[in-house]
C-alpha positions in Angstrom: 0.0 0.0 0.0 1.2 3.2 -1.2 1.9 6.1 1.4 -1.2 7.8 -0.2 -3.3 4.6 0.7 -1.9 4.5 3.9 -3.1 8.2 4.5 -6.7 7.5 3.0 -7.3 4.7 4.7 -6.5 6.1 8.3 -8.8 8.8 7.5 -11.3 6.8 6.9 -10.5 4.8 10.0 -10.0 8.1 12.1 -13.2 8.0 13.9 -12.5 5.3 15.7 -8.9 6.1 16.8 -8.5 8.1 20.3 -9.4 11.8 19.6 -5.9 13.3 20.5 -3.8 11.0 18.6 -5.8 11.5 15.6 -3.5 14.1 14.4 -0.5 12.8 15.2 -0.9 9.7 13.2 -2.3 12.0 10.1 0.8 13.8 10.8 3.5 11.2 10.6 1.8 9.6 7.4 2.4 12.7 5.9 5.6 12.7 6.9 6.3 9.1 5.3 4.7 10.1 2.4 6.8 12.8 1.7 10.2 10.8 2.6 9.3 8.2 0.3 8.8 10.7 -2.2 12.0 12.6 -1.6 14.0 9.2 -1.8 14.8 9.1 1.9 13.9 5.6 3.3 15.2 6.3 6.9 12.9 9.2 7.4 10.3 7.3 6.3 10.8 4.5 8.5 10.9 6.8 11.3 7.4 8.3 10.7 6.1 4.9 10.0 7.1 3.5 13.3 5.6 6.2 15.5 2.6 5.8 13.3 2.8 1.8 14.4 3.0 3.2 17.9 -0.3 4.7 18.0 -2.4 3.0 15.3 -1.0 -0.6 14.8 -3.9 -1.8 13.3 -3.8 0.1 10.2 -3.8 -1.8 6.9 -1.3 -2.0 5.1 1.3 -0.8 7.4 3.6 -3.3 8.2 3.8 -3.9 4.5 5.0 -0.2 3.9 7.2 -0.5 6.8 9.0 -3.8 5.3 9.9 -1.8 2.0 10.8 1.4 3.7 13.1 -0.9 5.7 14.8 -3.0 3.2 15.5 0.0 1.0 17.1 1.8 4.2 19.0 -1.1 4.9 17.6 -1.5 8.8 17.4 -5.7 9.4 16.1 -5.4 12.5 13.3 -3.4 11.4 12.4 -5.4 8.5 13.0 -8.7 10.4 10.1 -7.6 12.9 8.0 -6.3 10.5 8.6 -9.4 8.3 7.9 -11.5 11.4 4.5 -9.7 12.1 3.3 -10.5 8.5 4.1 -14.0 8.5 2.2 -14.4 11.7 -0.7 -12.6 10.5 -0.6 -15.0 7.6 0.7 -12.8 4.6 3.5 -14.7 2.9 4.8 -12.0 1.4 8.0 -12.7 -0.8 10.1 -9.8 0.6 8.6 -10.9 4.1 9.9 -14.6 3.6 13.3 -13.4 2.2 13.9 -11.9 4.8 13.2 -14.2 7.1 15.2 -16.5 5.7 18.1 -14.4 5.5 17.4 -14.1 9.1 17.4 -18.1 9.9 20.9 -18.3 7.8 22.5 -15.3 9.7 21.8 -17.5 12.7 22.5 -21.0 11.2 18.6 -22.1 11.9 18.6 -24.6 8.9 15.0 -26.0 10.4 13.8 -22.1 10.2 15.3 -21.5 7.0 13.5 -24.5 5.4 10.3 -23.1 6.6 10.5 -20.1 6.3 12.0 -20.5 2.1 9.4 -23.2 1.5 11.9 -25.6 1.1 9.7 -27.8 1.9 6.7 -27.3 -0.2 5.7 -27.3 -3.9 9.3 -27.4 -6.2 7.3 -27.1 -9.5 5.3 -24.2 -9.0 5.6 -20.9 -8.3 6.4 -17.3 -9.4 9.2 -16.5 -11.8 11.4 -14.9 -8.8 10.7 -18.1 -5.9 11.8 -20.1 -9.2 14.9 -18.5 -9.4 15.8 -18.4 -5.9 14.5 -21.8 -4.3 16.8 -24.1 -5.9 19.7 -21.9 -4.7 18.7 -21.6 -1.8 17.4 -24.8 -0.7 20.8 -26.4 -1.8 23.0 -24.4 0.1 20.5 -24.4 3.5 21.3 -28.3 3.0 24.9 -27.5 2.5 24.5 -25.4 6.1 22.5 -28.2 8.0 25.0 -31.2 6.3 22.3 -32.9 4.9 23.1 -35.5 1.7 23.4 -35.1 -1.7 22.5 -31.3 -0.9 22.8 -30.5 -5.0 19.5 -31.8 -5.9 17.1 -29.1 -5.6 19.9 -27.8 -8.1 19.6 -30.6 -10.5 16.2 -31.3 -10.5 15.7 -27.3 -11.2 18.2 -27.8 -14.3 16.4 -31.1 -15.2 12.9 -29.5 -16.2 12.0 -28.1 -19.6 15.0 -26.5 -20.4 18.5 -26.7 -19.1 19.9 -23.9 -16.6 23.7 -24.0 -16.6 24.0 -21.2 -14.0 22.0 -23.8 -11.8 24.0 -26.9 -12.6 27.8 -24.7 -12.0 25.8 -23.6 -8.5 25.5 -27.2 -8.0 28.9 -28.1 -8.9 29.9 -25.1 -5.8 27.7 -26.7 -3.6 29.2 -29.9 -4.3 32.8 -28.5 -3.7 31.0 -27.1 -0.1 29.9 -31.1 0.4 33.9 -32.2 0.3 32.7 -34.0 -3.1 35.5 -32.1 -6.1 35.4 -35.2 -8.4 31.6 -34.8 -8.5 32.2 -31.2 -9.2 35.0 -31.4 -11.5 32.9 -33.5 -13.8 30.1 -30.9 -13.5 32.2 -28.1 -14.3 33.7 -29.5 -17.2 30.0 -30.8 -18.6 28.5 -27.4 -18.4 28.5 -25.1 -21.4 28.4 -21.5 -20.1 25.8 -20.1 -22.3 25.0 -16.9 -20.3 26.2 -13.8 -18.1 24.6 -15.5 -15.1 26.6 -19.0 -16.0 29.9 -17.1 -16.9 30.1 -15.5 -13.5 28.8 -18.1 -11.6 31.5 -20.2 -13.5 33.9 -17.5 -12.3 33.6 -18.3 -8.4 33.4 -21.9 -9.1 36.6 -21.4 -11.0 38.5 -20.3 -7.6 36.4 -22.6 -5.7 38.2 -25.5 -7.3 41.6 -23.7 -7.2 41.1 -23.4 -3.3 40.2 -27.1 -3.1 43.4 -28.0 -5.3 41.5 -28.4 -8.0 43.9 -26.1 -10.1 43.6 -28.1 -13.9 40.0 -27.8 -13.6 40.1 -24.4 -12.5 42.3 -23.8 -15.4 40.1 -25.4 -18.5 37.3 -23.6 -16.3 38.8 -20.4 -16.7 39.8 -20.9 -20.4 36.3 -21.7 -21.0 34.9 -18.0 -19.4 37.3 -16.5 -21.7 36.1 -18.3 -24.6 32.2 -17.6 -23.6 32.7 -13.7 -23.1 34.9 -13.2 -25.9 37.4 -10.5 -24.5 33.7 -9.0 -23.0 35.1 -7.4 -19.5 31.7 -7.5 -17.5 31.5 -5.3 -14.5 31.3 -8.5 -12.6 33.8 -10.4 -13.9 36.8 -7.5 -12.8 35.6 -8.2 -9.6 37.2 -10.9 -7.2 36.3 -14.0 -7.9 37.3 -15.7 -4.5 35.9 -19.2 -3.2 32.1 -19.7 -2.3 32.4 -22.5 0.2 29.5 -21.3 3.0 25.7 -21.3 3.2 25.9 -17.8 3.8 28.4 -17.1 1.1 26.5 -19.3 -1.2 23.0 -17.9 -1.1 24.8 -14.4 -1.0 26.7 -14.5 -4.1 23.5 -15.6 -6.3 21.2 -12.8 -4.9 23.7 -10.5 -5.8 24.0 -12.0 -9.0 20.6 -11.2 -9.5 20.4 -8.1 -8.2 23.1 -6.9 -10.3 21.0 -8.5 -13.1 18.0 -6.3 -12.1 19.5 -3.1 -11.5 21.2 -3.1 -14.9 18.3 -3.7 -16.6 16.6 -1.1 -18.6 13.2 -1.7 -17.4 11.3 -2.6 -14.2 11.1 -0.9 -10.6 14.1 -0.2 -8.3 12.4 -1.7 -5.5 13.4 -5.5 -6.4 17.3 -5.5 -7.2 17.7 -3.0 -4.2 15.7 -5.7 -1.9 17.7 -8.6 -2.9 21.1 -6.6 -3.1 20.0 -5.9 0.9 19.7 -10.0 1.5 22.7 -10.2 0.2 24.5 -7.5 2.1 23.0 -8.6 5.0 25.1 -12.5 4.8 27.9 -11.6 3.2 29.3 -7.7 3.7 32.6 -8.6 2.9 32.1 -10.0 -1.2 32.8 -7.5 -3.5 30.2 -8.7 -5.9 27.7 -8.1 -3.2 29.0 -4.7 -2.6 28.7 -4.5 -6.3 25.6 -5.1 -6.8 24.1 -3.1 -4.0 25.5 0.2 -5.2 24.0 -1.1 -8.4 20.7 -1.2 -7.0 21.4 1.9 -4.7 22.3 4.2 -7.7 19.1 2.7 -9.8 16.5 3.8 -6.9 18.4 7.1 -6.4 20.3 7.1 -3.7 23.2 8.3 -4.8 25.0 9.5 -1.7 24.0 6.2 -0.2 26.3 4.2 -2.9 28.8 6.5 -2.4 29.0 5.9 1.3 28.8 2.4 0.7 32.2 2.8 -1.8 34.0 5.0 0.6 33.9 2.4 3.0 36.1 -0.2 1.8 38.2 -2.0 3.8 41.6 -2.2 2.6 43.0 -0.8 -0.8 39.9 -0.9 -3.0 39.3 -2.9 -6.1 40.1 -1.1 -9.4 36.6 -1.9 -11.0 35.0 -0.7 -7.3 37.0 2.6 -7.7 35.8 3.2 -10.8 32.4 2.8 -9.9 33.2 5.3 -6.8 34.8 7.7 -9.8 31.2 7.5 -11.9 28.9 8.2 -9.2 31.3 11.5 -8.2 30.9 12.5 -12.2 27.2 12.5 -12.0 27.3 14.6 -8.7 29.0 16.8 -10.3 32.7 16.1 -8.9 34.1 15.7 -12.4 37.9 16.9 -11.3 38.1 14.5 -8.0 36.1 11.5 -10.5 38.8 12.5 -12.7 41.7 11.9 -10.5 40.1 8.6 -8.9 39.1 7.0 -12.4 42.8 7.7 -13.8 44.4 6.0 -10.6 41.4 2.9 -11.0 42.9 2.5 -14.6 46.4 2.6 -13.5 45.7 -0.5 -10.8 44.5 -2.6 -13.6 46.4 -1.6 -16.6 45.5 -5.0 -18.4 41.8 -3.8 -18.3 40.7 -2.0 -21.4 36.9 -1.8 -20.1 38.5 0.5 -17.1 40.2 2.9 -19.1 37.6 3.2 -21.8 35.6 3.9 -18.5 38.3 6.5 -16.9 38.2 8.4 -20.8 34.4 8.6 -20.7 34.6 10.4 -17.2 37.7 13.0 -19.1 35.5 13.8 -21.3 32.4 14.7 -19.5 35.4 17.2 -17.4 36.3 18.6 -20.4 39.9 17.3 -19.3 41.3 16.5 -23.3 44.4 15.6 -22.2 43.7 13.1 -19.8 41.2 11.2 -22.2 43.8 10.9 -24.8 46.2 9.8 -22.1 43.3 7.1 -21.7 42.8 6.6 -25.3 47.2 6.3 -26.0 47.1 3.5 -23.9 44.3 1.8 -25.1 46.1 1.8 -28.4 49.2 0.4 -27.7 47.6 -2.1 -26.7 46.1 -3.3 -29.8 46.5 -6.0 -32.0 45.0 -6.9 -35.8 41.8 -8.8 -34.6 38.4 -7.6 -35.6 37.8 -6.9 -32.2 40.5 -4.9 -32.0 40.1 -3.1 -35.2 36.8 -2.6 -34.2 37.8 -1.1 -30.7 40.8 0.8 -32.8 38.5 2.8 -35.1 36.5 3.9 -31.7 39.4 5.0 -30.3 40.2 7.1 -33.5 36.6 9.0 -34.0 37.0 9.9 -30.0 40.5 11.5 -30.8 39.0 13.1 -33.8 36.0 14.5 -32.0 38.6 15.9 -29.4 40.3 17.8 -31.9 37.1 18.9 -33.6 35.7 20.6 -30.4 38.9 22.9 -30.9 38.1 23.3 -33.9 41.7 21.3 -35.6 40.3 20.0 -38.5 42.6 19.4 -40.1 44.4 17.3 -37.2 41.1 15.3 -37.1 40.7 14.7 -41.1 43.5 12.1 -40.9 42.0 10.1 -38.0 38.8 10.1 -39.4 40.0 8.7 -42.8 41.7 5.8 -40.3 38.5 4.7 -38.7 36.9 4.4 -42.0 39.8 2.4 -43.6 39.6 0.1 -40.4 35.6 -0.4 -40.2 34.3 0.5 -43.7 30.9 -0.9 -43.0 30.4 0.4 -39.7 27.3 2.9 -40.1 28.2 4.6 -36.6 31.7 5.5 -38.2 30.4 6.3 -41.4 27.8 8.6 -40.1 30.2 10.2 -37.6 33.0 11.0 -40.1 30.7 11.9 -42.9 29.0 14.4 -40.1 31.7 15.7 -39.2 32.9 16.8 -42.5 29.5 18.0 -43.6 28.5 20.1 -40.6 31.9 22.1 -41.5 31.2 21.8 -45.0 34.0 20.0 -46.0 33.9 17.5 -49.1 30.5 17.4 -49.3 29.9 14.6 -52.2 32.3 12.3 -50.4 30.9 12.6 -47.3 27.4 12.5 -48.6 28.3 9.1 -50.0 29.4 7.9 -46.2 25.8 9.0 -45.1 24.1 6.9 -47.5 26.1 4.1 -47.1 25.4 4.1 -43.4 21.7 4.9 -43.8 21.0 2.4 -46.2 22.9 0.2 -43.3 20.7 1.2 -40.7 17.3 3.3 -41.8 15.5 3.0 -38.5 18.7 4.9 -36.8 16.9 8.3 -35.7 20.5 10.0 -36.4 21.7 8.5 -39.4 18.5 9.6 -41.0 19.4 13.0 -39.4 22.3 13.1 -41.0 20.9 12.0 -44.0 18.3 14.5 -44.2 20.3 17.2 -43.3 23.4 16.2 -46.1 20.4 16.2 -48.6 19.0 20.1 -46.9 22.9 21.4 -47.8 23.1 19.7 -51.2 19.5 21.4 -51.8 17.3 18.2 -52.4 14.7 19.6 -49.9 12.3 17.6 -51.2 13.9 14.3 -50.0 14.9 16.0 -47.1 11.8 16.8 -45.5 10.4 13.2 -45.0 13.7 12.3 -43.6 13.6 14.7 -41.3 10.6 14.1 -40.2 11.1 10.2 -39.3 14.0 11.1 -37.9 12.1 13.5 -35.4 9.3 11.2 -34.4 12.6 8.7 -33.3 13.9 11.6 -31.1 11.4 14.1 -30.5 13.2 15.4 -27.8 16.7 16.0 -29.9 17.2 19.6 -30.6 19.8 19.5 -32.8 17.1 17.3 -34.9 14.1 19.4 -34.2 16.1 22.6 -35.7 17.4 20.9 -38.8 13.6 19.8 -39.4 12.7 23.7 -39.0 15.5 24.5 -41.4 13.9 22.3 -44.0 10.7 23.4 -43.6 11.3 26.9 -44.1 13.6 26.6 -47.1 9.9 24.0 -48.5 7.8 27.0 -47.9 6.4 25.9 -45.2 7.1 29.0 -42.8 4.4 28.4 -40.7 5.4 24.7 -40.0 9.4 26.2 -39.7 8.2 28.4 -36.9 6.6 25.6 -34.9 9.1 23.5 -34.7 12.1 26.1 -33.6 9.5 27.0 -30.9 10.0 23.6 -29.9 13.4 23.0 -30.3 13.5 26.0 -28.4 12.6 24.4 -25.2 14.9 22.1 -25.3 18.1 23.8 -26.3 21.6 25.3 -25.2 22.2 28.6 -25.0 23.8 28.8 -28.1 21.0 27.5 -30.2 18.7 29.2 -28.3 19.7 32.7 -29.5 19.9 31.3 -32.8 16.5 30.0 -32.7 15.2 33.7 -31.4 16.9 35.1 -34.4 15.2 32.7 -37.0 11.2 33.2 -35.2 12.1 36.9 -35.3 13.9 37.0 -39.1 13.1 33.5 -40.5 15.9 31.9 -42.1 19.2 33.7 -43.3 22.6 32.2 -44.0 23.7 32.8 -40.4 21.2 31.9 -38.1 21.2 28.1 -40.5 22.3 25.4 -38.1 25.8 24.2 -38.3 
């Protein structure tokens, strides 16, 4: 129930609650509700507590004060509230988690199994109880010694279709049981055919080297880099030390899938941030459970909380962890200390291309040239003739070239831009950047031109490419062809000024002034300074040749 509910339904309720703490209660609901609209779980739980003092009753409450809880990162908070639903007879998920969680914490196997449902139906259930009872049903087994503790595991893996994270999570658990032939032959059985099976496979990997394992662990590890492909995952720069515990165990697969859920592009916050907090709350000390609950901190906007959260490693801190630190201080505005940390993060790992790639992104939003193309010297001589690395090489040249091109060195950039083509000719990104580039300076215009169309017809749907397109077509003077181009280009990005102004160019120079002067008034809204006087200039003048965009 939301706050609002909350508030609404005590109002309802009011007459029967003791006339002078009536107001009170209203008052500390509105309190909640406006914490959990600013962001700030603690002062939410705070007002929902003394609401709990004085009207216990209320529905919906203990629910509320669960979430506020698990986002705030307060276990004993959520445990009791947790507690009081179970009792009541809601078996919430988030109330059973943590509840579990609870029982592990405190080695309660018999608990656990209860309070998991362990002991119930293995074939039904909710996509979420699916992917979490097999886990941790196995490794409660692990944690009570009880035989063959792999087989909720197995059986999971053994309907419909295969799960190799579950089998390698098997093959762990196994390794927990004393039993490394039975997970050697697991682990070398497995294909890893997913993120979730490649990382899993990663802890299994130095699982086996801790057991002695260390020619399994090797073909193990051969295999990972085969799967990703050179890919350096987040994740995988993480350490990827032993899983031999219950707690560790259930741990490191809800941060797995916390990370999973905070990354994704759609979906609430609420979920990865409350398994990231079951996770945090067994194992504090796993990097990948750090990991992933910044990841779900950052996704339901606490910032400042992530940040904390980094600052208070113990010991030197990871290079991938640093970086993370250096990302979250960019987007709060600390671009000169990110800077500095992302740059020293890069240095600690200098086999990691992802990190400096990373450290050159955070240059650039500082405006700091020379320390991006510090990044960008190293990532070079590092490369070889693959087609990954060509690939990564022409990259690497059009974010040199736009460098020099926001100082306006032309004729410094020309030369890189002519590499990336040569290295990726049938890359539509590169062809539509370095034609750009040339056209918006008016530079070789049937040459580049040619690059547009050749990227276009490589990728129509592309709201920029047809930009581009449009707009190469508004300067040769096809207008005509331009306009519908335009157009589809600024239904993909409505919200693209640079986009919206070139379809107002076009419009005006079709005779369609009154069209023109609608769309500058929106592009107006959503532009820079710079574009904003020009825009003024064209709704007062119309179109002359120097308030056209460049």
């Amino acid at each position: 129930m939301t706050g609002a509910a909350l508030l609404a339904a005590f109002t309802a309720a009011a007459p029967a609650q003791a006339a002078e703490s009536g107001r009170e209660v209203l008052n500390a609901l509105a309190r909640a509700r406006l914490a959990e609209e600013a962001g700030d779980p603690r002062a939410a739980l705070t007002a929902l507590t003394d609401v709990a003092s004085r009207a216990p009753g209320l529905p919906g409450l203990r629910g509320r004060i669960l979430e506020q809880a698990m986002q705030g990162g307060d276990l004993a908070a959520a445990r009791s509230a947790a507690m009081q639903l179970w009792t009541s007879g809601e078996r919430r998920f988030d109330a059973r988690l943590v509840l579990t969680v609870d029982a592990v914490r405190r080695s309660d196997w018999r608990t656990a199994r209860t309070f998991a449902g362990v002991d119930g139906d293995k074939t039904g259930g909710d996509p979420m109880t699916r992917l979490l009872l097999p886990v941790i049903g196995a490794w409660i087994e692990v944690g009570a010694r009880g035989k063959l503790p792999e087989r909720p595991l197995l059986a999971a893996g053994a309907r419909g279709r295969p799960e190799p994270a579950f089998i390698l999570e098997a093959a762990l658990v196994q390794l927990a049981a004393k039993r490394p032939a039975d997970a050697v032959a697991l682990a070398d059985a497995t294909m890893l055919t997913d993120r979730t099976s490649q990382l899993v496979a990663l802890r299994l990997a130095a699982t086996l080297d801790a057991a002695g394992e260390d020619e399994a662990a090797k073909r193990l590890r051969g295999r990972i880099a085969l799967a990703t492909g050179g890919r350096e995952d987040p994740l995988l720069l993480l350490s990827d030390r032993p899983v031999s515990t219950a707690r560790g165990g259930i741990a490191h697969w809800l941060a797995l899938l916390a990370d999973g859920f905070a990354r994704a592009p759609v979906g609430n916050s609420r979920l990865p941030l409350m398994i990231a907090r079951s996770a945090w709350w067994l194992d504090d000390s796993d990097p990948t459970v750090r990991s992933a609950l910044v990841e779900a901190l950052d996704r339901d906007g606490q910032r400042e909380a992530a940040l904390a959260l980094l600052a208070d490693d113990r010991g030197a801190p990871l290079p991938a962890l640093a970086m993370r630190k250096a990302e979250l201080l960019a987007d709060a505005g600390d671009l000169d200390a990110a800077t500095t940390l992302a740059e020293a993060a890069a240095a600690q790992a200098p086999a990691s291309r992802s990190l400096l790639v990373r450290f050159a992104d955070i240059a650039r939003r500082s405006d700091d040239g020379a320390a991006a193309e510090r990044a960008y010297a190293r990532l070079e001589a590092d490369l070889g003739d693959s087609e990954q690395d060509r690939a990564l090489h022409a990259t690497i040249l059009i974010a040199r070239a736009d460098l020099l091109l926001q100082k306006g060195e032309w004729d410094e950039a020309q030369p890189m831009l002519d590499r990336a083509v040569a290295l990726r000719p049938g890359d539509p990104t590169i062809l539509n950047f370095a034609g750009y580039s040339a056209l918006e300076r008016r530079r070789n215009i049937d040459a580049s031109l040619a690059q547009i169309e050749a990227a276009w017809k490589a990728e129509p749907q592309n709201p920029s490419i047809t930009d581009s397109l449009g707009w190469a077509y508004v300067l040769t003077g096809r207008i005509a062809e331009a306009v519908p181009l335009l157009e589809a280009a600024q239904r993909g990005e409505p919200e693209n000024p640079v986009i919206v102004e070139h379809l107002g160019d076009a419009y005006w120079q079709a005779g369609q002034r009154f069209s023109a002067r609608y769309v500058w008034r929106a592009a107006a809204l959503i532009a820079d300074a710079d574009m904003a006087t020009r825009l003024e200039a064209k709704l007062r003048d119309g179109l002359t040749p120097a308030t056209m965009a460049p």
